[in-house]
C-alpha positions in Angstrom: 0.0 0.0 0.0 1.3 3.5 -1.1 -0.3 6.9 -0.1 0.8 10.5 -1.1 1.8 12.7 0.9 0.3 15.7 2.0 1.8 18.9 2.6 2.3 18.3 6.8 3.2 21.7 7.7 1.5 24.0 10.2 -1.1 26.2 8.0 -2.0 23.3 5.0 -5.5 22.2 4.5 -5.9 18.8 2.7 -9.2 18.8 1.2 -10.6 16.1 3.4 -9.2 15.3 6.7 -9.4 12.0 7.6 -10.4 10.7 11.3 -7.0 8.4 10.9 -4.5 7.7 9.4 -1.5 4.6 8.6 2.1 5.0 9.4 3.5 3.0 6.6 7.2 0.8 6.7 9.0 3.0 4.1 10.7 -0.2 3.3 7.4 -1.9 2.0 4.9 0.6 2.0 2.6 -1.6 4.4 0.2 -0.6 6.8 2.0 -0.8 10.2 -1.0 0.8 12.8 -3.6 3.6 12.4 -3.2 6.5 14.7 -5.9 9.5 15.3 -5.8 12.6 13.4 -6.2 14.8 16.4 -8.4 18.0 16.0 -8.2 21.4 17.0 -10.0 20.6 20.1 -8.3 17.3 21.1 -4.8 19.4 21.1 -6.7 22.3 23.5 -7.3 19.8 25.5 -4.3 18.4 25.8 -2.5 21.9 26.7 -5.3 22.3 29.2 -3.9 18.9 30.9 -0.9 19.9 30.5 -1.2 23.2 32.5 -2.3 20.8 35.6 0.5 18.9 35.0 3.3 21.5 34.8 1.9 22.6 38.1 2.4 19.4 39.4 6.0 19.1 37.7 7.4 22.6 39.1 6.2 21.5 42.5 8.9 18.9 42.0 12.0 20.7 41.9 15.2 20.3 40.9 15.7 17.4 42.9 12.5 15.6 42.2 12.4 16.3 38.3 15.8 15.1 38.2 15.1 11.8 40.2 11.7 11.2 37.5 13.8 12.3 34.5 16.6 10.0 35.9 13.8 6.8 36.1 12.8 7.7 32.7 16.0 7.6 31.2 16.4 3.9 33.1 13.0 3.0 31.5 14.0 3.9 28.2 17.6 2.5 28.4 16.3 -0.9 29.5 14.0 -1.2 26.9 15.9 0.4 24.0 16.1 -2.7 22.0 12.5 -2.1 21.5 12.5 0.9 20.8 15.1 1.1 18.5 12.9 -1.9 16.7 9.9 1.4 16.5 12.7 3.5 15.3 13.7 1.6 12.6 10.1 0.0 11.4 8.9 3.3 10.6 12.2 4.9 9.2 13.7 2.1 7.0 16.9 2.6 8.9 19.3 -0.1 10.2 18.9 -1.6 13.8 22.3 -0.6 14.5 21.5 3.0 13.3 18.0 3.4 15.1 20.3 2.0 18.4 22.8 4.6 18.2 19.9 7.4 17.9 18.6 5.6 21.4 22.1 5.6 23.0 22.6 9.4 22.1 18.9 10.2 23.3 19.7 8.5 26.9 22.4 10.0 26.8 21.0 13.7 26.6 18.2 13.3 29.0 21.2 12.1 31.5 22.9 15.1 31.0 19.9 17.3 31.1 18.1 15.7 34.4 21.6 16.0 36.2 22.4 19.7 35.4 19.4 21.5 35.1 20.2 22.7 39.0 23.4 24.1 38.3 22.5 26.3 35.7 19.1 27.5 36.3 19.1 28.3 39.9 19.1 31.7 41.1 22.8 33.0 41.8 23.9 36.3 43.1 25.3 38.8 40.2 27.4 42.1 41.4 24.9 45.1 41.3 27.5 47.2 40.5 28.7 50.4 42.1 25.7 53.0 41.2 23.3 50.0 42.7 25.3 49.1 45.4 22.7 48.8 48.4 20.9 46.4 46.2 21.5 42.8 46.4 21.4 41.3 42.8 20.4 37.8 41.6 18.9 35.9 38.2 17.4 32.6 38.4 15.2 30.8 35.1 12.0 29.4 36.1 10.0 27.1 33.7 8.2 28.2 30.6 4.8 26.2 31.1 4.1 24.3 28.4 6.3 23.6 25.5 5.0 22.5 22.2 7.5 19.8 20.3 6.9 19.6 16.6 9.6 16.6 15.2 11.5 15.5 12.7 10.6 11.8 11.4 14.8 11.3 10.1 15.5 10.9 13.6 11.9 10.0 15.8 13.3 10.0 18.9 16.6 11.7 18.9 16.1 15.2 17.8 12.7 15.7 19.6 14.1 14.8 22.9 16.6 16.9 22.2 14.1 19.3 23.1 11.5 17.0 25.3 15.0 16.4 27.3 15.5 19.9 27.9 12.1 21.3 28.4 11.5 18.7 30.8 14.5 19.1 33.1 13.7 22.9 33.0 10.4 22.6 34.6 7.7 22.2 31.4 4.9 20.2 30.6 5.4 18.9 26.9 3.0 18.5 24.4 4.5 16.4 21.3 3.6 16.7 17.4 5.7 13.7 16.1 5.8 13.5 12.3 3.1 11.8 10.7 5.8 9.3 9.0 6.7 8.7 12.6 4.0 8.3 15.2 4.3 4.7 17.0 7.7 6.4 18.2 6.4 9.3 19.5 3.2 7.1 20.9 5.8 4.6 22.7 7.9 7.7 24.6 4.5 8.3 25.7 3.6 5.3 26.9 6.8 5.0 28.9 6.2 8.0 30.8 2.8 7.1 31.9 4.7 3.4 32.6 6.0 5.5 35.2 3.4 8.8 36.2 -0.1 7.7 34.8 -1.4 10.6 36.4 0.3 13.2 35.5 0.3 13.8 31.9 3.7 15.7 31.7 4.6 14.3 28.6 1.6 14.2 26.1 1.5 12.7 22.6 -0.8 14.5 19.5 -1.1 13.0 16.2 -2.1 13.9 12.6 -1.2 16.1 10.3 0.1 19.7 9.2 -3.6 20.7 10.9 -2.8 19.3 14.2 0.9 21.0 14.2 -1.2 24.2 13.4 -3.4 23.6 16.1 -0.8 22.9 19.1 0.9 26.5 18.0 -2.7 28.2 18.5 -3.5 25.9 21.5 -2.0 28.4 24.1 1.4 27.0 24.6 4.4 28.9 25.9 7.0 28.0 23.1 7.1 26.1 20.2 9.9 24.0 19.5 10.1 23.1 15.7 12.7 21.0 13.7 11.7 20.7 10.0 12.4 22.5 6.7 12.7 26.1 6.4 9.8 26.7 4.1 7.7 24.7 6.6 9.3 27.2 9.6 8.5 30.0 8.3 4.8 28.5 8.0 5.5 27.6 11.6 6.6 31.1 12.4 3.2 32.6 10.4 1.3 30.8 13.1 3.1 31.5 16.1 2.9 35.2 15.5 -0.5 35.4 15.6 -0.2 34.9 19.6 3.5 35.9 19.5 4.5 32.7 20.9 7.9 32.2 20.7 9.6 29.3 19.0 13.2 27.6 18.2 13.6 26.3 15.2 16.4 23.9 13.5 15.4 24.1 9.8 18.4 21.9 8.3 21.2 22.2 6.3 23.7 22.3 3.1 26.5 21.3 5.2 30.4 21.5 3.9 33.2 19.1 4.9 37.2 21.0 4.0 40.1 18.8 3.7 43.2 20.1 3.6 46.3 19.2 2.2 47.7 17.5 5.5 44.9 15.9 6.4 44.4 11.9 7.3 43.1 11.2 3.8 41.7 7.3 5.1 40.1 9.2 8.2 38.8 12.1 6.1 37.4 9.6 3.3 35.8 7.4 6.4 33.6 10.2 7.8 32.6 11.9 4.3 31.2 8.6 3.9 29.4 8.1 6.9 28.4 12.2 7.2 27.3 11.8 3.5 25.2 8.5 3.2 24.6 7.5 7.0 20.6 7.3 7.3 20.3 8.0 3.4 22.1 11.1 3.4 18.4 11.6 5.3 20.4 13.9 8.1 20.0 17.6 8.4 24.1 18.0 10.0 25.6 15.6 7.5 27.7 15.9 4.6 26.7 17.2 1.2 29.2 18.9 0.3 32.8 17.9 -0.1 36.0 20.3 -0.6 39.2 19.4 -1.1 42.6 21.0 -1.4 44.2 20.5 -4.9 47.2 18.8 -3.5 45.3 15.7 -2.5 42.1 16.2 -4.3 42.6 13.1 -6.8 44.0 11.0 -4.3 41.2 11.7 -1.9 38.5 11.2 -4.4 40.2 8.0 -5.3 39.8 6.6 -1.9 36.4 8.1 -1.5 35.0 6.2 -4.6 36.9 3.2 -3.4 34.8 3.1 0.0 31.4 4.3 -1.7 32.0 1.4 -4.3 30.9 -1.3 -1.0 27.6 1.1 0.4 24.6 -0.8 0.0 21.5 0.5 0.8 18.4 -2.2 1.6 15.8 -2.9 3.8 17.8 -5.5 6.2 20.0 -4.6 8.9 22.9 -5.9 7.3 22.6 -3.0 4.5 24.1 0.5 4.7 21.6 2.2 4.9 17.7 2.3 4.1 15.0 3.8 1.8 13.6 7.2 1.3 11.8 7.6 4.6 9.7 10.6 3.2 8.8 9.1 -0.6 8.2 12.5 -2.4 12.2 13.6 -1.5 13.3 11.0 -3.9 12.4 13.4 -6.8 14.1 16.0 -5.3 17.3 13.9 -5.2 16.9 13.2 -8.7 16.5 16.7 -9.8 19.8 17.9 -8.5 21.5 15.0 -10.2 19.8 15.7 -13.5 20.6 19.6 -13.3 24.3 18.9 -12.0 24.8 16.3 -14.8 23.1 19.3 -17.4 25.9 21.7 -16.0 28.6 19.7 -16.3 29.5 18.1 -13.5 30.0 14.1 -13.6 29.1 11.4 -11.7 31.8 9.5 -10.2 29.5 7.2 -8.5 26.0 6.4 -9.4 24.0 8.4 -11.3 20.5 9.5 -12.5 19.9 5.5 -12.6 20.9 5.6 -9.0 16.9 6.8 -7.9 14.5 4.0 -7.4 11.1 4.0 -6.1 12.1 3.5 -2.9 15.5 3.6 -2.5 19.0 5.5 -4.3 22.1 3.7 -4.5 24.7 6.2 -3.4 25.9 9.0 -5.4 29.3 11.0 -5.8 29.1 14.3 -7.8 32.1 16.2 -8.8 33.1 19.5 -10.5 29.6 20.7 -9.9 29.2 24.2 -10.4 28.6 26.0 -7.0 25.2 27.9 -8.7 23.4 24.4 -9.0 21.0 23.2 -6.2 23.0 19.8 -5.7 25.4 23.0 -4.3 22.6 25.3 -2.9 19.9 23.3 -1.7 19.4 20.8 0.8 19.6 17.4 -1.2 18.6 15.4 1.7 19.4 11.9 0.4 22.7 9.7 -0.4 24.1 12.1 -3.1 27.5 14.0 -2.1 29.0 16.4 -4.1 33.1 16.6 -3.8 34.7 20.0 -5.5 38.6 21.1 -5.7 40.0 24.0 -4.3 43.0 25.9 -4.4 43.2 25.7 -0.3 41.4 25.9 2.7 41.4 29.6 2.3 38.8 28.7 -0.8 37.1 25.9 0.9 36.2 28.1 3.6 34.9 31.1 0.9 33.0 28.2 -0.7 31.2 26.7 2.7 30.4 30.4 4.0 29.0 31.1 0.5 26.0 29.1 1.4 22.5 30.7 3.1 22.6 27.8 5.3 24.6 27.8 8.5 23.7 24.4 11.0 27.2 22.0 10.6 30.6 22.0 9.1 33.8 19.7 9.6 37.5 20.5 8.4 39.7 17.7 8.6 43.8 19.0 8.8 47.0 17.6 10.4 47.4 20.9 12.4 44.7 20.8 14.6 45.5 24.7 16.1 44.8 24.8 11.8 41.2 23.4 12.5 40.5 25.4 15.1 41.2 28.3 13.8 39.5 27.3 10.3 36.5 26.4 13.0 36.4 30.0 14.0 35.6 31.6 10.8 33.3 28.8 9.6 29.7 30.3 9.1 27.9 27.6 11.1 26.4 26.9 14.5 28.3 23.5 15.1 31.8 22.6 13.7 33.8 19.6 14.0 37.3 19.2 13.4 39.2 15.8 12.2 35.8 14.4 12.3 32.0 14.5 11.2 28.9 15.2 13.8 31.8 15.3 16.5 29.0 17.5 18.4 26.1 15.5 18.3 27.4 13.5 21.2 28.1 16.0 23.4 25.4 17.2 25.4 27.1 20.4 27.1 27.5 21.7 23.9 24.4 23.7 22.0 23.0 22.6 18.8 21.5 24.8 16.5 22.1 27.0 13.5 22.0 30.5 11.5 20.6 31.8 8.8 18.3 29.2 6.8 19.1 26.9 9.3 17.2 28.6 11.6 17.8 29.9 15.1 17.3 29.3 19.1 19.9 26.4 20.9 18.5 22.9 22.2 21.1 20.6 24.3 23.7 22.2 26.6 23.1 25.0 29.2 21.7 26.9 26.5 19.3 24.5 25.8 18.0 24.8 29.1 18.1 28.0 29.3 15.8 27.9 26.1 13.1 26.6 27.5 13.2 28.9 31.2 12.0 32.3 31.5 14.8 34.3 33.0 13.8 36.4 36.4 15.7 39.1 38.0 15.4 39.6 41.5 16.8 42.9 43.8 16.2 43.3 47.2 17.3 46.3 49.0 20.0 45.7 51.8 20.1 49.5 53.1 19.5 53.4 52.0 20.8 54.1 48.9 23.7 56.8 49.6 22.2 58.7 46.5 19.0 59.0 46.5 17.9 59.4 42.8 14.9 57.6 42.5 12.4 59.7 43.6 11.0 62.7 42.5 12.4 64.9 45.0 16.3 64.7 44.0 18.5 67.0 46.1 20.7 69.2 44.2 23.4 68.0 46.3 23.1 64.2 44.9 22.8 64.7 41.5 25.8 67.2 41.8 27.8 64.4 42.7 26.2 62.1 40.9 27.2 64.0 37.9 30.6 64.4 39.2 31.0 60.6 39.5 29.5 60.2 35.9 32.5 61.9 34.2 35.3 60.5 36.9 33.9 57.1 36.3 33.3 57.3 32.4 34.4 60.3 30.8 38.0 60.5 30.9 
C-alpha cells in the first residue's frame, strides 16, 4: 500500500481530513498501525492537561524532576532494544543506526536531568557600584508548556533533544511527532505514563500539518520546531499570531574542507558516513565535499573506493535504508539531473541511482557551485566533492552558502582546524571528524541563517526553555537618592561628578 503525501506543515489544509490515518514501513509501504488525526479541540485539550501537569512538575523541583527524569531515562535504556525496533520500522533505517539514535537520546536526557540545578538556579550577580545597596540575583523558572513539533529522520533523537531539555527545566510537553513517525512518538508516551499515569507531563498529539497548526494556536508557551525552512516559516506565520515564541532547527547544506595535510583514510571514512549514513536523510551531514588540490585526486580516489561497497536495503545488514519521506526522492533526482546538465560528472551512481524507494549512493564532482546539488538541501545519499586551491577557498565556498547548522574540516594541524572552525559560518563545527558535536550534550546545537535559530542541548538548551527572572532586594538606604522625584541638588551634583570621573575620561 502506497499513499501521497500531504503537505504536513502547520497552515495546510488537505481537502478532506481523515479521522486516521497509517504509518507505513517506508521499506514496503505496508500498513504498520492507524493512529488519530487529532483535532483542534483534542490538542486544546491536551495543553489544558498539560497546564495541571506543569503545576504538578514545578512542584517537584530540581531534585524531584531530576530523580523522574533519571527513572525515565532507566526505562528507556532498558527497553531500548524495543525501541530502537519502532525506530527503525517506521524509518527504514538499520537496527544498529536506530540503536545509536537511542544511545545518544539516553544520553542527553542524562545530561539534562543531572544539570538543570546548576544552571538554572538563582545566583547572586554584582549590582554594580551605582546599585550598590541592592542585592542582585537571576534565576530561570520554567516556561509552562512547551509545544514539540519533530522530525521523522531521527523520531526520537532530535525531539528529545528538546522534550529532554524542556523537561529538566520545569515544562509540561505537548508532542507533534511527524506523521511518518507516530508509533515512536506514541511509545515515549507510553513509557512516561509506565511510570506517572497521572500526570500527563509528557503528552503525545497526532495527525497532520492541521494538528501541528493547532498545538501552536492551543495556548502554549513555546514552540519548538525541527523541520524544513519553508515549513518554519509557515510555523513562524502561526506562532505570530499569539506571538509565541519558537526555536527552530530548519536543516542544512553542510560542507566538509580537507586540507592538504589531512588523514586522507580518516577524512574519506567520515565523508562517507556524514554523506550516506541514514540515506544522506540527516539535516548536520555531509553534502558537500571540498578538497585541497594537492590531495584532491587522491582523496576522491579513496572516496570512490569506499562508496563502491555502500549498499542500501531494507535489512540490517545494509548501509543504509530507503527514502523515509517518498516525495524527496524526486528531489534527489533533480539535483542529479541539473548537475549532470551543467557539467559536473558522476563518479559514482548516477541519475539510474533513484528507485522507487530507495538511491544507490551518489558521488558528484566539478559541480558548479550555482546548482541546487550545491545550494539546496539534497537530503538523500548524493555527495558532491569539488577542488580548491586551499582551505582559504574551501572556507569562501562553505560560507557562500545561506545555510549555516554543521561543518567539519579535517587538517594535520589541529590549532589549523581550530582556527579554520572559528571563521566557519555555522552553529556546530567539527574538526578531524563529522557530527563530533552531536554527542556531546554540554554543547548547544542549532544554526543561523536558513538553518534557523534558538539552541537545544547544553546550558543553552535549558536556558531555552526557562524564563529568566531578576530579583533585587534592598540591603540598606541608597547613599544617592535618585529615585524619587524629590532629588537633592546635592546628589545629582555628585552624581554627575561621578558620571564623568567614572566614564568620561
Amino acid at each position: 500500500m502506497t499513499r501521497e503525501l500531504r503537505d504536513t506543515s502547520p497552515g495546510s489544509s488537505p481537502d478532506a481530513t481523515p479521522s486516521t490515518f497509517a504509518s507505513l514501513d517506508p521499506r514496503t509501504g505496508t500498513v504498520l498501525a492507524e493512529y488519530p488525526v487529532n483535532t483542534a479541540s483534542d490538542v486544546a485539550a491536551a495543553v489544558e492537561r498539560a497546564r495541571g501537569a506543569a503545576r504538578w512538575w514545578r512542584a517537584q523541583g530540581f531534585r524531584g524532576r531530576r530523580d523522574w527524569l533519571l527513572e525515565f531515562k532507566k526505562a528507556i535504556a532498558s527497553d531500548a532494544d524495543d525501541l530502537a525496533r519502532a525506530v527503525s520500522i517506521e524509518t527504514g533505517k538499520p537496527y544498529d543506526d536506530a540503536m545509536l539514535e537511542v544511545m545518544l537520546t539516553v544520553e542527553h536526557l542524562d545530561w539534562a536531568a543531572r544539570n538543570a540545578k546548576k544552571i538554572l538556579k538563582p545566583r547572586r550577580v554584582s549590582p554594580g557600584l551605582v546599585s550598590v545597596n541592592q542585592s542582585a540575583s537571576v534565576g530561570y523558572q520554567p516556561l509552562g508548556v512547551v509545544g514539540v513539533i519533530g522530525p521523522w529522520n531521527y523520531p526520537v533523537y532530535t525531539p528529545m533533544g528538546s522534550i529532554s531539555y524542556a523537561l529538566a527545566a520545569g515544562n509540561a510537553i505537548v508532542f507533534k511527532p511527524s506523521e511518518l513517525t507516530p508509533g515512536v512518538g506514541k511509545w515515549l508516551e507510553t513509557k512516561w505514563n509506565s511510570l506517572a499515569p497521572g500526570q500527563p507531563v509528557l503528552q503525545v498529539v497526532t495527525g497532520f500539518g492541521e494538528t501541528g497548526t493547532a498545538l501552536c494556536r492551543a495556548g502554549v508557551d513555546k514552540i519548538a520546531f525541527t523541520g524544513s525552512s519553508p515549513t518554519a516559516r509557515k510555523v513562524m506565520a502561526v506562532c505570530a499570531e499569539s506571538l509565541t515564541p519558537i526555536v527552530a532547527e530548519c536543516g542544512g547544506k553542510d560542507a566538509m574542507l580537507v586540507a592538504e595535510d589531512a588523514d586522507l583514510d580518516k577524512a574519506v571514512e567520515s565523508a562517507a558516513f556524514g554523506a550516506f549514513g541514514n540515506a544522506g536523510q540527516t539535516c548536520t551531514g555531509v553534502e558537500r565535499i571540498y578538497v585541497a588540490e594537492p590531495v584532491y585526486r587522491q582523496f576522491l580516489d579513496k572516496f570512490t573506493a569506499a562508496v563502491e561497497r555502500v549498499r542500501p536495503g531494507g535489512s540490517d545488514a545494509d548501509s543504509y535504508g530507503p527514502m523515509t519521506l517518498p516525495r524527496q526522492v524526486d528531489v534527489v533526482r533533480s539535483h542529479i539531473a541539473d548537475a549532470l546538465d551543467k557539467g559536473a560528472r558522476a563518479v559514482v551512481g548516477g541519475i539510474d541511482s533513484v528507485h522507487e524507494r530507495f538511491v544507490d549512493p551518489v558521488i558528484l564532482t566539478d559541480v558548479p557551485e550555482e546548482s541546487p546539488a550545491v545550494r539546496d538541501e539534497t537530503f538523500g545519499p548524493t555527495v558532491v566533492v569539488n577542488r580548491v586551491r586551499d582551505l582559504e577557498e574551501g572556507v569562501e565556498r562553505a560560507n557562500s552558502s545561506a545555510y549555516g547548522l554543521g561543518s567539519s574540516v579535517f587538517t594535520g594541524n589541529r590549532s589549523r582546524g581550530r582556527e579554520i572552525a572559528e571563521r566557519l559560518r555555522a552553529g556546530m563545527v567539527s574538526v578531524n571528524s563529522v557530527l563530533g558535536f552531536v554527542g556531546v550534550p554540554s554543547l548547544p546545537f542549532g544554526g543561523i541563517g536558513e538553518s534557523g535559530f534558538g539552541r537545544i542541548h547544553g546550558a543553552d538548551g535549558l536556558r531555552e526553555f526557562s524564563r529568566p527572572k531578576a530579583v533585587t532586594v534592598q540591603r540598606f538606604p541608597a547613599p544617592l537618592n535618585l529615585l524619587t522625584l524629590e532629588r537633592s541638588a546635592r546628589d545629582m551634583k555628585i552624581s554627575a561628578w561621578m558620571l564623568k570621573a567614572r566614564h568620561g575620561r
